[in-house]
N, C-alpha and C positions, 0 to 999 in steps of 0.2 A: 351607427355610433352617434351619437348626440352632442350636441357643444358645450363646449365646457362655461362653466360657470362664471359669474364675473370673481367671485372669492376665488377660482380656481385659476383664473386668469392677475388677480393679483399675487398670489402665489409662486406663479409661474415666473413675473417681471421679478420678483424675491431672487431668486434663484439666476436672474441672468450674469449679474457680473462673476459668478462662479464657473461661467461655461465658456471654454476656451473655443479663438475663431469666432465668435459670436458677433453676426452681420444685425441690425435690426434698421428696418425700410419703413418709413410711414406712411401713414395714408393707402394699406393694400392690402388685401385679405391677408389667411394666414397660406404661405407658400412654400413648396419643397422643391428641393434643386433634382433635376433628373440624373443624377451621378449614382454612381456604383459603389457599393462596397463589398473592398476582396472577393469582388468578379461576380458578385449576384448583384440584381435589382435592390435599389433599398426602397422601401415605401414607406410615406409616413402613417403612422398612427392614428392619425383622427382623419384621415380618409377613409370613414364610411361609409358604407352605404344603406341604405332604408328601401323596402320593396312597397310598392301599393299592392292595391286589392287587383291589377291588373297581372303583377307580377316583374314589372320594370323598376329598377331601383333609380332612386333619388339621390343626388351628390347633394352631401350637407358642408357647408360653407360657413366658417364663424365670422361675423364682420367685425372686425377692433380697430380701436383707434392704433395699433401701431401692429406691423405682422412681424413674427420671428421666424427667422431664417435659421435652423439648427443647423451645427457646423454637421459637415461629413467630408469634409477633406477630399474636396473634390479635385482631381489633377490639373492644373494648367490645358485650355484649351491647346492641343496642337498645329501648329501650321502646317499648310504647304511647302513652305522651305526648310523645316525640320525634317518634316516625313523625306526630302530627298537624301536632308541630311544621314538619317537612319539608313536608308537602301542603300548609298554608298557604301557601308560601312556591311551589312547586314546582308546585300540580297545574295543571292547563290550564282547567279548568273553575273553579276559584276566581277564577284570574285574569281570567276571560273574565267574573267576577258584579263582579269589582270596577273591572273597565271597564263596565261597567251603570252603576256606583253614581257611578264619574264623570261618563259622560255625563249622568246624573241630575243633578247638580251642575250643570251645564253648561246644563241647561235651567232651571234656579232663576236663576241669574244671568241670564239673557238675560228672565227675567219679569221679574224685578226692575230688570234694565234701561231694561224699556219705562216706567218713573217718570220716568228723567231724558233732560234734552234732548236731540233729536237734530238733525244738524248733519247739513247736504245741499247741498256744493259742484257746481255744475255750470258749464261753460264749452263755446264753440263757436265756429266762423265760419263766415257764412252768406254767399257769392258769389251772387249777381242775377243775370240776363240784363240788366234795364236798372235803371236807376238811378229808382227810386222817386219820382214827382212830384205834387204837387196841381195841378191845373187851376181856373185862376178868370177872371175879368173885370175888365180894369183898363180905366176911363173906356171899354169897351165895344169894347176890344180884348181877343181871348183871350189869355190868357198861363197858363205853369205855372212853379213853381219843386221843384227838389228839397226831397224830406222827410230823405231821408237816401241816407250812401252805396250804393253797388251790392256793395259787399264791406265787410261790417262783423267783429266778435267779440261774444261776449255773455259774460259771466260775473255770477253769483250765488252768492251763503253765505247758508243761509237757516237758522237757526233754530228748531225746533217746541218747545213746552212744553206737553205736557196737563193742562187743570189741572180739568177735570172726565170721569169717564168712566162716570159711572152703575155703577162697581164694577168694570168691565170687568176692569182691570189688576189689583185688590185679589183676586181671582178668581183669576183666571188663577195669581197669585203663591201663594194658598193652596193650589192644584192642582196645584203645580212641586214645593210641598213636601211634601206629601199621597204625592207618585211618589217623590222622593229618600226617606222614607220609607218607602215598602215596597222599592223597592229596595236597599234597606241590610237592610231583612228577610229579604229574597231572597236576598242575600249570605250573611247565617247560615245559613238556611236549605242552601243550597247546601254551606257549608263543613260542616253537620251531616250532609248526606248521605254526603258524603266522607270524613268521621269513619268511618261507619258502616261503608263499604264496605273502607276503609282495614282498621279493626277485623274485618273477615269475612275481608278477605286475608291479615291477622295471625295471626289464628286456624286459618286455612285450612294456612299455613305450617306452628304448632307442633302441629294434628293429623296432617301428613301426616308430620311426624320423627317423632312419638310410634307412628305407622302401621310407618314402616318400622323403628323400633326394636325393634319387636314381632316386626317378618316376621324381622328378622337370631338374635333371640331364638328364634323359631319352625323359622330355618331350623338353627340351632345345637341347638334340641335335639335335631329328625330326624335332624341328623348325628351326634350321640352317637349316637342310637338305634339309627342302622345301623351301626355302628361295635359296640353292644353285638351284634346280630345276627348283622353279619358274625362275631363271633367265636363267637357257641354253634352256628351252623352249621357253622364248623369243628371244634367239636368233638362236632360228632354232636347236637346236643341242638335242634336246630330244624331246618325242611325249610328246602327251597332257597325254596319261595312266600314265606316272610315274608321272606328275605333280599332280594328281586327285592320285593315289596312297601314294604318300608323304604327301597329305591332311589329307587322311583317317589315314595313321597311327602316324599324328600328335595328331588328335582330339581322337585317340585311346590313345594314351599318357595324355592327358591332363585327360582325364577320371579317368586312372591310377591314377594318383595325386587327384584325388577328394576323389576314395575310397581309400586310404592309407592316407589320412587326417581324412578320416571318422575313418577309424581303430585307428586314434592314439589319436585320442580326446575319444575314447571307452575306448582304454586301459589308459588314466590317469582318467577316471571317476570311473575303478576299483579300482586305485593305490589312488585315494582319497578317498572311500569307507572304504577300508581297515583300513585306517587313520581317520577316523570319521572325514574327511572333508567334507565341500562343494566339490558335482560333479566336478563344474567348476572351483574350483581353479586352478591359471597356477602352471604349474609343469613345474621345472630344476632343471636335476639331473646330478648326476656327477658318468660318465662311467670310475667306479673304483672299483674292486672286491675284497677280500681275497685271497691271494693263498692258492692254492690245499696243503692237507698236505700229508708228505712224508711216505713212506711207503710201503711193500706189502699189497696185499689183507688179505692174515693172520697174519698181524700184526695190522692194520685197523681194520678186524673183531675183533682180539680177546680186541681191545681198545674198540671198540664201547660195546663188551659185559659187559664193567666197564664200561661206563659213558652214557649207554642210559638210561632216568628216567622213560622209559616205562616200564621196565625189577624192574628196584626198584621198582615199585609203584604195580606191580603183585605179587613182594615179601610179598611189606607189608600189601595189601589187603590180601593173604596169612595167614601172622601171625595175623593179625588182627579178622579174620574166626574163627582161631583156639584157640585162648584167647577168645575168648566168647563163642565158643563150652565147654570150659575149667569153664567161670564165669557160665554158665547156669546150668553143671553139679554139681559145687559148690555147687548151690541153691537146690540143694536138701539132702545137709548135713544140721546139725545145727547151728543152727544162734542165737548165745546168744546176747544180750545187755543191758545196764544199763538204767533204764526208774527213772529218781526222778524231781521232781515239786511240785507244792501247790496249794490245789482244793480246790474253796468254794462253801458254799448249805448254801443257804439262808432258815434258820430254826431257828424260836426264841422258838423251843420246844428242840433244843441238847445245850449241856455246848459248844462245841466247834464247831462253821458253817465253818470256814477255821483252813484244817492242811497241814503239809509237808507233804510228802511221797516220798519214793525210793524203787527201787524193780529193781529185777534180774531175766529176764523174758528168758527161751530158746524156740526157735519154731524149729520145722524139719518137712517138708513137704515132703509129698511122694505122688508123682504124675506120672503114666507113660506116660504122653505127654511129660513132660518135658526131658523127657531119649530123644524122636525123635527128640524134638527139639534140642539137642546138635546133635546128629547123620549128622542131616540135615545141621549144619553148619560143619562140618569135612566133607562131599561131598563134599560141596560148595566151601570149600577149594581146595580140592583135582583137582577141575574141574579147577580149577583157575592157578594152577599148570602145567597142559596141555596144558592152554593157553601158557601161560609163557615159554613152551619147544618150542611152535610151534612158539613163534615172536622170539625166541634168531637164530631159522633159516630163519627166515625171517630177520632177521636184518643182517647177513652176505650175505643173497641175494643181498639186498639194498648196502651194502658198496662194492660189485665185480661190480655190474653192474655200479655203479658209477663210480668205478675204470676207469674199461672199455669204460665208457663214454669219460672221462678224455682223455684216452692215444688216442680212434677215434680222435676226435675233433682236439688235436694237429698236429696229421697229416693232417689233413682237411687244417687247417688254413695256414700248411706249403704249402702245394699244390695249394690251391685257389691264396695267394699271389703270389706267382710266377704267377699266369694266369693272374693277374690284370695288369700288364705290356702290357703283350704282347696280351690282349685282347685291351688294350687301342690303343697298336700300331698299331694292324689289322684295326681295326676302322679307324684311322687314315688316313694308306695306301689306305684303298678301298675307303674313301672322296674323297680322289688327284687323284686317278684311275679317278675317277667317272669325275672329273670335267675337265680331259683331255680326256674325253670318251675311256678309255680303261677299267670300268668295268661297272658293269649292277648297277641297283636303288635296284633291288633283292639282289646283293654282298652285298651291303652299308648296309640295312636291316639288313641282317642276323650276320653282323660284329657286329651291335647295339646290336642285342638279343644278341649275345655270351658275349659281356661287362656286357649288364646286367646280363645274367646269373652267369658273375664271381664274380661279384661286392657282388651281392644276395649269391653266396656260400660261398663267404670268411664272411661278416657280419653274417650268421647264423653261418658258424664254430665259430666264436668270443663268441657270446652271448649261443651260447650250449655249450661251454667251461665254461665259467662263471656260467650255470646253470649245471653242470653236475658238477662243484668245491661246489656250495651251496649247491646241494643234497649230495655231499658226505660228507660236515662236518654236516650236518643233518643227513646224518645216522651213525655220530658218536657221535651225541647230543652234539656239543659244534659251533653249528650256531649262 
């Protein structure tokens, strides 16, 4: 496509105050935003392209005194703390901790329940084959009379109040709250893994654009390069092998670009996963992190050892074990309660078919399963306990290695910058070499790979910085 004209280009300023959203930037070619519309790629227009006699196409470029930026209603970059925002809301596995945390609820009240009275209607009717009679002796003749009818009803409302139970229930209800407590832990816990992972797919995203901005960069400058080639072979000052060489590691370029396109459409179809989006939603996100927080390792450690809720949640499963090892034991003291209601019997042979009644009933059962069955939860406890010792050292593992992550990485990033320069220069250098033949097509090459190399080490120090700052407020539970 060919550039447009200067009539065409006053034309074009005719027509701007007509165009809604219209950005316009001076002093820079003409540019388009890489945003999406309704989920496909949008390209602009006068991005064409022109092929030489080689067969490599040429990016035509219009230079104006001013560049216009056509609206496309690009969405607000997303952050990191939105995207958590969403997965709270969104993920499946959040939602599946905080139905735990309900049922958990749900078993608190029905502990708490068994304190107040409970209320037990029952009714029926009983049909006889015969009719129910006492047999006696009257002056020495047999005789019988009916007790009752041969088809009667029975109905009862019976009342229970326990009002002693050796702790049973007091147990039990400390043990309901012991679980709703860790499982509220388990909640964060859950939502902090999710954090995490959220945060790696985040990440995952804006190393794979920074990948392929490199490869398009990478592949742009091979194509100058052949471009410089194709022309000193035409005119006599280079063989045909470097021209046929500059082909090849053009189209080895362009390749590059295809799969770090591929990679980066992967990595936002995990980052919308995570989010209970559509695959193909477009994704921009905004390359902005937390800073790292301050501190030594053993001060870190001993922080993380107060706010990790994996550590609380072994607690209270813990006390939880042991309150019910505690109500089971209970159950085998005595268990008094108040039982009063009004039963009726359907009998037109008694003076009175319905009466009140109350009564003060104790039961004590003695059973030796129930001895194991407490036993078996004070193990259970005890095993949970080990756990508990063995992640508080695994959690100061997690907070040094991070540390250490942290303090790499910064060095990295110090080091890689500095080479960005002066890989760029090299580059540079060995082009103008090349095109006043004082150096080889090989020089040029290998100056490319070292750019790229630098470019590639300083972007991974960046985003392993970023991910080695989120792993360590993750292993301090406050991500």
């Amino acid at each position: 496509m060919r550039p447009i004209s200067i009539k065409q280009y006053s034309e074009l300023l005719a027509i701007l105050p007509a165009i809604p959203n219209l950005r316009i930037k001076k002093g820079a070619e003409c540019a388009w935003r890489g945003c999406r519309r309704q989920g496909a790629a949008a390209k602009p227009p006068w991005m064409g392209l022109r092929r030489s006699s080689t067969g490599i196409p040429r990016t035509q470029f219009l230079k104006l005194g001013f560049a216009v930026i056509l609206p496309v209603f690009c969405a607000q970059a997303e952050s990191l703390e939105e995207a958590f925002e969403q997965a709270l809301n969104q993920n499946h596995l959040i939602k599946s901790a905080k139905a735990d945390t309900e049922a958990s609820e749900q078993q608190l009240y029905s502990a708490q329940n068994q304190r107040l009275p409970s209320l037990n209607i029952k009714g029926g009717y009983t049909q006889l084959s015969e009719t129910p009679a006492a047999k006696t002796e009257i002056e020495g003749q047999a005789a019988q009379f009916p007790m009752s009818q041969a088809g009667s009803g029975q109905a009862e409302v019976i009342a229970s109040v326990p009002i002693f139970t050796s702790g049973r229930i007091s147990h039990g209800i400390d043990a309901a709250e012991a679980a709703l407590s860790a499982t509220q832990q388990n909640e964060v816990t859950t939502a902090l893994s999710i954090k995490l992972q959220i945060a790696e797919a985040f990440l995952a995203v804006l190393r794979s654009q920074s990948a392929l901005k490199l490869a398009e960069s990478h592949a742009e400058t091979l194509m100058a390069n052949a471009v410089d080639v194709e022309r000193l072979h035409n005119q006599g000052m280079v063989s045909k092998n470097d021209q046929l060489a500059a082909e090849v590691e053009y189209a080895n370029a362009r390749q590059l670009v295809v799969q770090n396109g591929n990679r980066l459409d992967i990595a936002k179809a995990q980052y919308n996963r995570l989010l209970n989006r559509p695959l193909d939603m477009p994704v921009e996100l905004e390359d902005r992190f937390p800073d790292a927080p301050d501190g030594a390792p053993e001060q870190l450690s001993a922080q993380a050892l107060t706010q990790r809720p994996e550590l609380s949640a072994l607690s209270k499963q813990i006390t939880a074990l042991q309150e019910q090892a505690q109500s089971v034991q209970a159950g085998l003291l005595p268990q008094v309660a108040v039982n009063g209601g009004y039963q009726y019997q359907e009998n037109r042979y008694m003076a009175f078919e319905g009466m009140w009644m109350v009564n003060v009933g104790m039961e004590w059962k003695l059973d030796g399963g129930t001895q194991h069955q407490s036993k078996s939860l004070k193990k259970q406890a005890l095993a949970l306990q080990e756990q508990r010792d063995d992640l508080a050292g695994m959690i100061g593992l997690e907070v040094r290695r991070a540390w250490l992550d942290i303090q790499e990485t910064e060095k990295r990033i110090e080091v890689s910058q500095q080479a960005i320069a002066q890989a760029d220069e090299n580059l540079r250098v060995n082009r103008e070499r090349y095109r006043q033949g004082l150096s080889t097509q090989t020089e040029v090459l290998k100056a490319e790979d070292l750019r790229m190399t630098t470019h590639d080490n300083f972007n991974n120090a960046r985003y392993d910085a970023a991910l080695a700052t989120l792993k360590l407020r993750r292993a301090l539970g406050i991500l």
